[in-house]
C-alpha positions in Angstrom: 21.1 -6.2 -8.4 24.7 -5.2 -10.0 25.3 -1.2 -10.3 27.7 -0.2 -12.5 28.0 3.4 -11.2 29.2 4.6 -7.8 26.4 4.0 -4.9 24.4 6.7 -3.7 21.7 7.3 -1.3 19.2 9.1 -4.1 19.0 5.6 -5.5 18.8 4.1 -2.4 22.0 1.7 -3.3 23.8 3.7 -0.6 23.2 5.1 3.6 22.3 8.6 4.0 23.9 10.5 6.6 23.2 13.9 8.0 24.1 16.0 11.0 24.4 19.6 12.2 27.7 20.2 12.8 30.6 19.3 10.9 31.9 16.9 13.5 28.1 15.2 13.7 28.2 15.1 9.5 31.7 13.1 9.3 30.6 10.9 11.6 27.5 10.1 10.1 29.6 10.0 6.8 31.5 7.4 8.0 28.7 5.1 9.7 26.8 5.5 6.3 29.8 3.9 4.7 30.0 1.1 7.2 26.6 0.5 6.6 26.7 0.7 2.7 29.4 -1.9 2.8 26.7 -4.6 4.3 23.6 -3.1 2.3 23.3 -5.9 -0.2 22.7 -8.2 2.7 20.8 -6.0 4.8 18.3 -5.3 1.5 18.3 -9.4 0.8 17.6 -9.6 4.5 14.6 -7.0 4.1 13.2 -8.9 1.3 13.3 -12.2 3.2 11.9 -10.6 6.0 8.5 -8.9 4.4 8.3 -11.9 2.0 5.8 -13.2 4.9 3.5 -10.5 4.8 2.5 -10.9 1.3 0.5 -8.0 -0.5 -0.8 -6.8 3.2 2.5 -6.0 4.2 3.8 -5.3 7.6 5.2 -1.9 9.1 8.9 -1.3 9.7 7.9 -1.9 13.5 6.5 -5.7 12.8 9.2 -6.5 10.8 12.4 -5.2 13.6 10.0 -7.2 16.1 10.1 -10.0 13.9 14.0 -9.8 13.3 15.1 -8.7 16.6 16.6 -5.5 15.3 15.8 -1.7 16.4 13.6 0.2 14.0 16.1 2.5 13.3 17.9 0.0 11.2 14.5 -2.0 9.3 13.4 1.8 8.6 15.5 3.3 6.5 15.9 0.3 4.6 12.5 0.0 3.3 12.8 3.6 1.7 15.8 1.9 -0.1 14.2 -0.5 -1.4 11.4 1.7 -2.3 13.6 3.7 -4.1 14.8 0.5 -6.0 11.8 -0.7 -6.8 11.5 -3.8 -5.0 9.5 -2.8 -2.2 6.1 -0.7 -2.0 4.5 1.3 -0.3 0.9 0.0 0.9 -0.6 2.4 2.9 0.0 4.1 6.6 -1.6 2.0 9.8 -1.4 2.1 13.9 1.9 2.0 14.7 3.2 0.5 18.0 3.3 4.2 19.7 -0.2 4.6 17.8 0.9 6.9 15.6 0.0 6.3 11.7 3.0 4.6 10.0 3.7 3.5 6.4 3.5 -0.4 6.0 5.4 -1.9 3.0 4.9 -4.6 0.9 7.2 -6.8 -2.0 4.2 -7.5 -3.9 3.6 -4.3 -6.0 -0.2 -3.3 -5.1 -2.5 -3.6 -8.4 -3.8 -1.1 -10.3 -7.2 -1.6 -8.7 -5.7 -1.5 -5.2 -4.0 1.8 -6.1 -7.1 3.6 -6.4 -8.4 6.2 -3.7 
């Protein structure tokens, strides 16, 4: 996907960052630009990696297992691609610490599905 306009996080082309202290918020400034710089591929890689589950969809937890990469990095990517569109949400499950986590999907969920 081409943007014309600058990157940012509210439309999840960009990293967030946060911290509470000034020191802790350039740092994270700065790591969110590193990773920005590599987000294309990190989103394609996303994509690849979820293609798999189909419309079940997996939890950010499956998918770092399946990758080899800590949570912490599959996580926040998903809400990106939420935020773009090209991934959905499908509904929370058991996580690996047993707490109730969002799984994600590619396949938008049909109308029917969407239901309560």
């Amino acid at each position: 996907m081409t943007h014309t306009s600058t990157p940012h996080y509210r439309d999840g082309t960009a990293a967030g960052f946060k911290g509470n202290s000034a020191e802790a918020r350039e740092t994270g400034k700065e790591a969110a630009k590193n990773v920005t710089e590599t987000l294309n591929r990190r989103h394609r890689q996303m994509m690849e990696a979820w293609a798999p589950y189909g419309s079940y969809g997996a939890t950010p937890e499956e998918v770092a297992g399946d990758l080899g990469l800590p949570v912490h990095v599959v996580r926040p990517r998903a809400g990106e691609l939420v935020k773009r569109g090209m991934m959905f949400e499908v509904g929370k499950r058991p996580g690996l610490l047993g707490c109730r986590v969002m799984a994600y999907s590619i396949v938008k969920p049909s109308a029917a599905s969407e239901a309560p």
